[in-house]
C-alpha atoms as one frame of an Amber mdcrd trajectory, in Angstrom:
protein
   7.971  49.121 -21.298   9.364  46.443 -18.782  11.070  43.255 -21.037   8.047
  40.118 -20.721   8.966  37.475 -18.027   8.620  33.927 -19.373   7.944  31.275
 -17.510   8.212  27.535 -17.995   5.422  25.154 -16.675   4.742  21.517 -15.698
   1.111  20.405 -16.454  -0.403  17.410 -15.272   0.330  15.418 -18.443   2.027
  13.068 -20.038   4.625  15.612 -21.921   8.421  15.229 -22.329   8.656  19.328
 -22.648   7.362  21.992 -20.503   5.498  24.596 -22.003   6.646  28.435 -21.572
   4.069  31.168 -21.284   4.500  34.940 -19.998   3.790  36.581 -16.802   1.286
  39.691 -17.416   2.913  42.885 -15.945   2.486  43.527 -12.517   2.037  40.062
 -11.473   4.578  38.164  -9.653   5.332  34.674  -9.418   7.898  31.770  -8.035
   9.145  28.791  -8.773   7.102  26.563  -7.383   3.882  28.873  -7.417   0.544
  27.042  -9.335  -0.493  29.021 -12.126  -3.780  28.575 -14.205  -3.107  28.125
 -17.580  -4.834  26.892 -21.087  -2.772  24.214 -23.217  -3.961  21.968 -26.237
  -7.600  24.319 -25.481  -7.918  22.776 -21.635  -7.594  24.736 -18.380  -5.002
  23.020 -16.057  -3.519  24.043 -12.827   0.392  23.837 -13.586   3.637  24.449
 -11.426   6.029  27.300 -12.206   9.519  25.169 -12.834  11.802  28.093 -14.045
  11.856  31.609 -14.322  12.921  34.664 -16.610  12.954  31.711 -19.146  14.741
  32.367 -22.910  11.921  31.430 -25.805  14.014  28.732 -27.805  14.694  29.689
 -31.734  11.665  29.232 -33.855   8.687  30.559 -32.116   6.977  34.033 -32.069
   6.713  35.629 -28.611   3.759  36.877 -29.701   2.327  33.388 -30.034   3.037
  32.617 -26.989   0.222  32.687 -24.139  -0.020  34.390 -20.670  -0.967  32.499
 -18.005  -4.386  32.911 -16.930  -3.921  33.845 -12.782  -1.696  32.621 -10.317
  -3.642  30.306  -8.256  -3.152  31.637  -4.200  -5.352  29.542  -2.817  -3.180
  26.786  -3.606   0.282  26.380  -1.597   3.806  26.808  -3.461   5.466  23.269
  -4.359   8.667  23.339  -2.157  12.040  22.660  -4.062  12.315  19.536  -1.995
   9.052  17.893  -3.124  10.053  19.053  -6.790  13.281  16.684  -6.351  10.793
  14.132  -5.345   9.009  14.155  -8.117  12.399  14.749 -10.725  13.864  11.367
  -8.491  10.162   9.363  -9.686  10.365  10.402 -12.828  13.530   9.510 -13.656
  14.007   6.236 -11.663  10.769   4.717 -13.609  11.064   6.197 -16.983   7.974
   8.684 -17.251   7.291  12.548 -17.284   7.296  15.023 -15.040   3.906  16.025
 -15.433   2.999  12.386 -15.120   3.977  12.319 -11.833   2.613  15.691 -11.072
  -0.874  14.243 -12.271  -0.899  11.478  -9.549  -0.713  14.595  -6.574  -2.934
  16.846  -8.568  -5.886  15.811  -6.639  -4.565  17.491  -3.630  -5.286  21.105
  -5.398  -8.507  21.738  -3.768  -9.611  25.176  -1.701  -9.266  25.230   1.517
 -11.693  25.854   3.849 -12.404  29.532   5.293 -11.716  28.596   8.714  -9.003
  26.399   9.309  -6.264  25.834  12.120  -3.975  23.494  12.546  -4.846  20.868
  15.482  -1.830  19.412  17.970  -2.391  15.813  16.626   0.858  14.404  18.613
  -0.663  13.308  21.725   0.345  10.042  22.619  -2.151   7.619  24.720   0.066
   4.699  25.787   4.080   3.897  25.255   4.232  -0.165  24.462   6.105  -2.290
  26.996   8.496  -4.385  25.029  10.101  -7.619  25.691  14.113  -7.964  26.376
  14.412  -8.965  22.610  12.341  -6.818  21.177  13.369  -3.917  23.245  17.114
  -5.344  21.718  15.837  -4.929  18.372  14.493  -1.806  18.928  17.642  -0.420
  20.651  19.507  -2.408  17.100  17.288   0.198  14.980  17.752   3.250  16.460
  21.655   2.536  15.945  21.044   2.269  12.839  19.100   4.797  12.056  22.159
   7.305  13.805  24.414   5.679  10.881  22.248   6.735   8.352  21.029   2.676
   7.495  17.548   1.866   5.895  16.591  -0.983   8.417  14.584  -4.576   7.428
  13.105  -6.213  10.217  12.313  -9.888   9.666  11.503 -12.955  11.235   8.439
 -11.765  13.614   4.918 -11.463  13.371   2.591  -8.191  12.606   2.270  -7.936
  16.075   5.590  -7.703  17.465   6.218  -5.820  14.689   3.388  -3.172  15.171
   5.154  -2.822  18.679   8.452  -1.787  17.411   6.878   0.532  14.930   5.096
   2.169  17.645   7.592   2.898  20.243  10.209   3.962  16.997   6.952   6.273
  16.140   7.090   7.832  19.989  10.493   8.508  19.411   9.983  10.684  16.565
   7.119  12.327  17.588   8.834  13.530  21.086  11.805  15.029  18.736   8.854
  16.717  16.514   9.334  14.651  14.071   6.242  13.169  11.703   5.549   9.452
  10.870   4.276   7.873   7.872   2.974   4.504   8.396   2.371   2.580   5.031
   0.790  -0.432   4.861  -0.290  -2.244   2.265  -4.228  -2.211   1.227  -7.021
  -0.586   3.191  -8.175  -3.939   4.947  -4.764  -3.950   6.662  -4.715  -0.434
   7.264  -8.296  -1.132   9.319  -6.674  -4.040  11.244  -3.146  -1.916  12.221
  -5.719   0.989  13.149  -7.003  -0.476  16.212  -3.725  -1.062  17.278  -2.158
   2.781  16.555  -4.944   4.355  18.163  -4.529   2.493  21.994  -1.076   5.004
  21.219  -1.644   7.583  18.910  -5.953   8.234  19.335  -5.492  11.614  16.795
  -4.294   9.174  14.115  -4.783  10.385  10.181  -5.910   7.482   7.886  -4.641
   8.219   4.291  -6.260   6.035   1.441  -7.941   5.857  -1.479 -11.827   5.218
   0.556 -11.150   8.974   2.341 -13.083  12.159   1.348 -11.310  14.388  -0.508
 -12.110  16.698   2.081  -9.887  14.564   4.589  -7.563  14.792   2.633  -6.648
  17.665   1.990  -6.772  18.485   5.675  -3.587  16.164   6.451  -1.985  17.849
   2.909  -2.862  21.047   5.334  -1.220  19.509   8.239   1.786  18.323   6.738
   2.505  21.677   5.449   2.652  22.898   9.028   4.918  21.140  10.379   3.699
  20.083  13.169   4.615  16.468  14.380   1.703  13.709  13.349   1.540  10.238
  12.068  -0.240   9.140   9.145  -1.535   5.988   8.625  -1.961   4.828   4.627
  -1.819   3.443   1.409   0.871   3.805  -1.057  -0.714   7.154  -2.681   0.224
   8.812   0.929   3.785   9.040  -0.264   2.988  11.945  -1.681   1.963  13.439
   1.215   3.825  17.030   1.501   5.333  16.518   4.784   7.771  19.540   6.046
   9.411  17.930   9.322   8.854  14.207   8.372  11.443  11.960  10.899  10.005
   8.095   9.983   8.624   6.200   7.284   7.661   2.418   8.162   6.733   0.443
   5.379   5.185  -2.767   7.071   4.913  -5.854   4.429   7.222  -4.696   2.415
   7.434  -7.536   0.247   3.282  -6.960  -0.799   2.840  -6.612  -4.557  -0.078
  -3.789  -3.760   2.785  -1.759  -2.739   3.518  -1.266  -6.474   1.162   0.909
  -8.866  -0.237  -0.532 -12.152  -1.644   2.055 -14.067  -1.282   4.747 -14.879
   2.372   6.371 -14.728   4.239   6.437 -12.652   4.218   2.936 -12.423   6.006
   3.125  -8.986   6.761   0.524  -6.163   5.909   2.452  -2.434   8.651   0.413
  -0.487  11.518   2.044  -3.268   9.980   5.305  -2.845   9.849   5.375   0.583
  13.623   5.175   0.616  13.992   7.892  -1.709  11.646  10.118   0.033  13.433
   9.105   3.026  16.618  10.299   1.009  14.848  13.587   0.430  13.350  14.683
   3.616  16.047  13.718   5.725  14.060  10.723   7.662  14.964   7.377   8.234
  13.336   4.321   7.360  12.233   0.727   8.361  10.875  -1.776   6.308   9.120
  -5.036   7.961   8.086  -8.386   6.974   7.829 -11.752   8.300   8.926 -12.662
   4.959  11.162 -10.496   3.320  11.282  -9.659  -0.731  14.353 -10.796  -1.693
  15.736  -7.667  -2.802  14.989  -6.285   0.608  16.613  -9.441   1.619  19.889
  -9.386  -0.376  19.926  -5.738   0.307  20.544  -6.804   4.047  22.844  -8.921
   3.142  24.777  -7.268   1.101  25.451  -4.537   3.690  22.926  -1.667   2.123
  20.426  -2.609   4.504  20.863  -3.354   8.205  18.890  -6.484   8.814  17.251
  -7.317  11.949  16.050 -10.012  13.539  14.400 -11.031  16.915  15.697 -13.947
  18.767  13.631 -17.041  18.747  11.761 -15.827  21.815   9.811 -12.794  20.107
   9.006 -15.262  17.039   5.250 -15.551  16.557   5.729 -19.219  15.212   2.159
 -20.893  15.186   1.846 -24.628  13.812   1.555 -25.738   9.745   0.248 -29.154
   9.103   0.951 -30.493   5.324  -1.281 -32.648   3.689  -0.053 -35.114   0.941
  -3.039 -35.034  -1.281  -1.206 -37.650  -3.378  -0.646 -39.948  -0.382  -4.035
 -39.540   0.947  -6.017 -40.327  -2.506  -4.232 -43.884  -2.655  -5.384 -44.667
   1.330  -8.859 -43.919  -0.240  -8.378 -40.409   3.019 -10.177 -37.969   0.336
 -13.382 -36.787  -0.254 -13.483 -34.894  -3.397 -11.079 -32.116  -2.668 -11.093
 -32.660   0.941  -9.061 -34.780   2.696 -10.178 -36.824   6.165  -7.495 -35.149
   7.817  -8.803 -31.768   6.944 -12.066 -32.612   8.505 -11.058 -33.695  11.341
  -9.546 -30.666  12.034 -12.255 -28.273  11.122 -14.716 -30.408  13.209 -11.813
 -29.898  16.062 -12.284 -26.505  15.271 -15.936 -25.922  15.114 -16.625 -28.223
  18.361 -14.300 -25.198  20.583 -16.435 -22.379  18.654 -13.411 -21.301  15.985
 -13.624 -20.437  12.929 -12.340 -21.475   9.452 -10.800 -20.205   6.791 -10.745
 -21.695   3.471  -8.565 -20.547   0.651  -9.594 -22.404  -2.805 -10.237 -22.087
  -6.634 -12.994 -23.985  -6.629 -15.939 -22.723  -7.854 -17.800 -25.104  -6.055
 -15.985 -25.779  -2.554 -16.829 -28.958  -0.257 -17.072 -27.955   2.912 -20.005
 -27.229   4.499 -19.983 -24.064   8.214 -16.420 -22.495   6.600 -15.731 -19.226
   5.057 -14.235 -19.354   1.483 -12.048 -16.929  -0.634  -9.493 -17.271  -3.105
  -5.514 -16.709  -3.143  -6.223 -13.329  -4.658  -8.753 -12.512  -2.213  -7.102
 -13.756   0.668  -4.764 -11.013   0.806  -6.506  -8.602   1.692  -8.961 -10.080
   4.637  -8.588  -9.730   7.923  -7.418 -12.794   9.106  -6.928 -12.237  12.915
 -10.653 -13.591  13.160 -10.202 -17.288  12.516  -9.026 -20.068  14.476  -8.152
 -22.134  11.291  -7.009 -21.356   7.780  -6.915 -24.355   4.713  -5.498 -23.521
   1.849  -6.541 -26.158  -0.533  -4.743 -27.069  -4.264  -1.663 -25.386  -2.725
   0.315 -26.473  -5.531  -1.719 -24.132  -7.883   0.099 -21.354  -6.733   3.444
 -22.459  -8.044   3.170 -20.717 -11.371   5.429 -22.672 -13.755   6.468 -19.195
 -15.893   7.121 -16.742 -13.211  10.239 -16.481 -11.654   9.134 -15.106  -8.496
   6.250 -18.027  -7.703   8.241 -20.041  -4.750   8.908 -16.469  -3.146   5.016
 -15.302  -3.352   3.495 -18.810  -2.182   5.816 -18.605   0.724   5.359 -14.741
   1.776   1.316 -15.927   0.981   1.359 -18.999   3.467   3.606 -17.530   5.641
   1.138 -14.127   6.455  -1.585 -16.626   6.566   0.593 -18.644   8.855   1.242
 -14.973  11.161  -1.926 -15.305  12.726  -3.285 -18.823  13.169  -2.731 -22.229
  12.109  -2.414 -23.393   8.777  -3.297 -26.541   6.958  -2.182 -27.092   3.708
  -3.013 -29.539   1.411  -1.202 -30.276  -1.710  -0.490 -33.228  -4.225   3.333
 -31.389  -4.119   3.931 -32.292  -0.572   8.296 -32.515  -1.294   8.343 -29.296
  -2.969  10.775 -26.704  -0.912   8.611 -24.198  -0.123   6.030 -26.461   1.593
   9.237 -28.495   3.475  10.378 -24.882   4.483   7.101 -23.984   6.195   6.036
 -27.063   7.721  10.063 -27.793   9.264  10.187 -23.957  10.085  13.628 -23.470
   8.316  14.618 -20.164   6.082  17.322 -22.215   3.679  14.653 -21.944   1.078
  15.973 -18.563   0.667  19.760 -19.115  -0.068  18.472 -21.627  -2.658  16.166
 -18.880  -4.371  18.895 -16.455  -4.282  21.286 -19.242  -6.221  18.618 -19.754
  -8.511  18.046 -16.149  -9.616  21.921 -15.674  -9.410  22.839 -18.551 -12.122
  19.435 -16.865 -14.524  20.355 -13.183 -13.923  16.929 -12.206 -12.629  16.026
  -9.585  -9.813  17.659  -9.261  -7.213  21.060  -9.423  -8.873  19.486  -7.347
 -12.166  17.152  -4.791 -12.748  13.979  -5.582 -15.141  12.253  -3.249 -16.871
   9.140  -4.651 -19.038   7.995  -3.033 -22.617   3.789  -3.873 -23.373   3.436
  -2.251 -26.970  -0.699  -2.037 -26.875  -2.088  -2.138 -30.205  -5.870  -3.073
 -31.246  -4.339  -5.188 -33.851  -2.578  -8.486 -32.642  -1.192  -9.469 -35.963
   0.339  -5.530 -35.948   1.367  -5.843 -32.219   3.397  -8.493 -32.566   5.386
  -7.299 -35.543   5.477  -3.551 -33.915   7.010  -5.589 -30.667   9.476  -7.558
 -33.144  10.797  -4.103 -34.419  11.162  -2.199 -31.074  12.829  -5.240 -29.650
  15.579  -5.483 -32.505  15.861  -1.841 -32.035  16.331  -1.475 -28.292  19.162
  -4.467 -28.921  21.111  -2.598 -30.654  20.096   0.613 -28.591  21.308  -1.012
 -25.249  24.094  -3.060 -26.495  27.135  -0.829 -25.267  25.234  -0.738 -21.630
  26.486  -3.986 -20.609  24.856  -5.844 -22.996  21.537  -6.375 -20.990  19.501
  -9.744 -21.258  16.462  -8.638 -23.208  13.120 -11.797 -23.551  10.577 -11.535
 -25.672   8.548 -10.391 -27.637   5.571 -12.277 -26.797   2.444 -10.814 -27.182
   3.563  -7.828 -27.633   5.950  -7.232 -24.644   9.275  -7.603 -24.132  11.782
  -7.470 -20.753  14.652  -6.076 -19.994  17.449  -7.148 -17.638  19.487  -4.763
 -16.690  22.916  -5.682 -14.888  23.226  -3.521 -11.427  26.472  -1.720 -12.621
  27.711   1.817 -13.377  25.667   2.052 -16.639  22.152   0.820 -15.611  20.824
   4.739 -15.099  22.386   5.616 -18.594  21.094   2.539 -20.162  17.489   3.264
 -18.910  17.191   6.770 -20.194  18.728   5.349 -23.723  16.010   3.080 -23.639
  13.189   5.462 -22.049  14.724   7.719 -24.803  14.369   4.754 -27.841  10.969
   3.674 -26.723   9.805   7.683 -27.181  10.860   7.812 -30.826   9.376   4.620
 -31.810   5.711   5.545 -30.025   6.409   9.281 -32.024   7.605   7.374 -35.145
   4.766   4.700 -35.407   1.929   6.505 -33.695   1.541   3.408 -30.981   1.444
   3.474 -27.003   3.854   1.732 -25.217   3.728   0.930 -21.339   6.897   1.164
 -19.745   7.207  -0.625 -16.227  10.318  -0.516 -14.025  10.550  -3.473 -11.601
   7.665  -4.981 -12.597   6.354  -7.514 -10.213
């Protein structure tokens, strides 16, 4: 009788352990082969993670399970998407099988007949002006040096350019490009624009058919060169020659996932896919985050930016609401100046944009939205866009509210004129956009300097959920006493809170911020285990 091959498993759930089952006789598998099996009474497709595995002390071989098949309809995980997901995992605190869940809708049949189609066909190669064509000469230098590149400073459309001809490059090698953008509205206005080059295009977001795709999963797995268009969840895209990932807006919060785990941010993973897969990367923004930014400047970035000739500067007219209410220039909300120039507007056939909180706007032949909504419309269709109560979006208690108003105003500002009225006319940000000037930023970056906040730390926020808040708060009391004394030999992180049951965690950017994240990954385990409570982790929050 041949000895009983073991196997170890990940399943698509939130498990710090990997289950071990045998391997019936006569049935081979791999590591990295799917495998049905049955845990906790459930059916779930798993990945084989090692092989000819030793059951620990304690258990009965005899208790434990075969798996059910071996899936072959399904493709074998390679070892390098395997170190993607280990890299996820451990960079923002969760399981492997967490991460595992957030691809497993990918395991579908394929269909009887299928062949791969030559999508590398390329329509048109973009003409580029002298600076841009210097900036894209700047990239691929940097790319042959091994340099994640931010370019800054220029509009969507120069930008797209850039991407474009970098994209043509990679393709001709055989190389494939993932294009991530931000939400699906964006990826519908950057479409038009790919397609005048690349026409067999693949669109990768969360409004496809699952049918769709799984046929660029197919692709991928080919090998053959392609670029894909999408949302963050197209990082997980199984790519087997990828060459480029562009990550355009970087600095957009959509890029980062809420719920469930892993709570990731795409523009990070990008460079550690990048890492991975042996591609290069470029990140883009008019208005950098300012970790992208101080990563530029601090030499692990190569910043790049056109010369004031490719700059898609477009005019931004400040209102003083404060100023105009005692010259009696208001109506309501609306100040005389602001009509004037939507009627200027109107009278050539433009449209307007008008960004508000008002329930009840004043207006009359406008379109409204809110800041929230605003972000993602396609803005490219008006001649005008008024942002009204500006000053409401300077959010006294978060850190990071002069660098989000001025990446908001500024992509507003990317495509057409801007008015923006405010009863803060002489605060910085507004100064920096109407006088065109970027020292805004060195101030920000003294600011979070002197506080210790991101860029120069790494934060890592705690939400103990409970259904009882006078139990919540107490829980968060404990875990935040304990994860003091937990962290303290780790440089002594700043830790806030807890308030309302969650806590942060600043983490200096030294030698011992990996090992004092799994201590506390490790601490917050034990007290979910110990006091039968769910706790969200949620590495760079933002």
């Amino acid at each position: 009788m041949s000895a009983i091959n073991y196997i170890q498993v990940i399943v698509p759930l939130k498990l710090d352990w990997e289950p071990v089952y045998s391997v019936p006789d006569g049935l081979e598998v791999a590591e990295g082969d799917r495998v049905s099996v049955i845990f906790s009474n459930k059916e779930y497709i798993s990945v084989v993670s090692k092989l000819h595995v030793v059951p620990w002390d304690g258990i009965c071989q005899r208790d434990i399970q075969p798996i059910l098949e071996k899936v072959n309809y399904l493709p074998r995980i390679t070892e390098r998407e395997l170190h993607f997901w280990k890299i996820i995992a451990s960079y923002y605190l969760c399981t492997l099988g967490e991460v595992y869940k957030s691809v497993y809708f990918q395991d579908q049949k394929p269909p009887r007949k299928w062949t791969p189609k030559d999508r590398s066909a390329i329509a048109a190669d973009p003409m580029l002006s002298p600076s841009l064509q210097d900036v894209y000469n700047g990239t691929l230098d940097a790319f042959s040096k091994g340099s994640t590149v931010l370019l800054y400073g220029t509009g969507i459309q120069s930008r797209t350019d850039i991407y474009l001809k970098l994209a043509i490059n990679a393709i001709k090698n055989g190389k494939s490009v993932l294009y991530l953008v931000p939400g699906i509205a964006v990826s519908a206005f950057v479409e038009k624009h790919v397609r005048e080059v690349f026409p067999d295009v693949f669109l990768y977001h969360s409004a496809q058919t699952a049918a769709k795709k799984r046929d660029i999963v197919l692709e991928a797995r080919q090998g053959r060169p392609m670029l894909v268009l999408g949302t963050r969840s197209s990082l997980f895209i199984p790519f087997s020659n990828l060459g480029l990932v562009i990550v355009d807006e970087e600095q957009d919060v959509f890029y980062k996932q809420d719920s469930p785990a892993p709570r990731y941010h795409a523009r990070e993973c990008a460079i550690m896919m990048a890492s991975v897969y042996g591609a290069n990367v470029i990140l883009g923004s008019a208005t950098p985050s300012l970790e992208a930014f101080h990563n530029a400047r601090t030499g692990l970035f190569t910043g790049i930016a056109p010369s004031s000739t490719a700059m898609d500067n477009l005019p931004v007219f400040l209102i003083d609401t404060a100023a105009e209410r005692r010259k009696r220039g208001m109506v309501g909300e609306v100040s005389l100046k602001l009509l004037a120039e939507v009627r200027k507007v109107a009278d050539s056939g433009g449209k307007v944009l008008v960004v508000s909180w008002s329930e009840e706007p004043e207006l009359q032949g406008v379109t409204y939205t809110t800041p929230h909504a605003v972000k993602s419309m396609p803005t490219d269709e008006y001649s005008l866009i008024a942002v009204l109560q500006a000053d409401s979006l300077l959010g006294r208690q978060d850190f990071r509210s002069d660098e989000r108003t001025l990446q908001l105003l500024r992509h507003l500002n990317s495509s057409c004129p801007l008015v923006i009225q405010t009863k803060e006319a002489g605060h910085p940000v507004f100064q920096a956009l109407a006088k065109a000037t970027d020292g805004l930023y060195d101030n920000m970056m003294a600011e979070r300097r002197t506080f210790g906040y991101p860029p120069f730390t790494r934060m890592v926020k705690l939400e103990l959920k409970d259904t009882d808040e006078n139990r919540q708060k107490l829980r968060a009391r404990f875990l935040g006493n304990r994860v003091k004394e937990v962290l303290r030999p780790f440089s002594d992180p700043l830790i806030l809170g807890p308030e309302q049951g969650e806590i942060r965690i600043f983490f200096k950017r030294d030698k011992n911020l990996t090992a004092g994240k799994q201590a506390l990954y490790k601490e917050v385990t034990s007290f979910e285990q110990q006091y039968s409570c769910h706790i969200i982790i949620d590495v760079d929050p933002v």
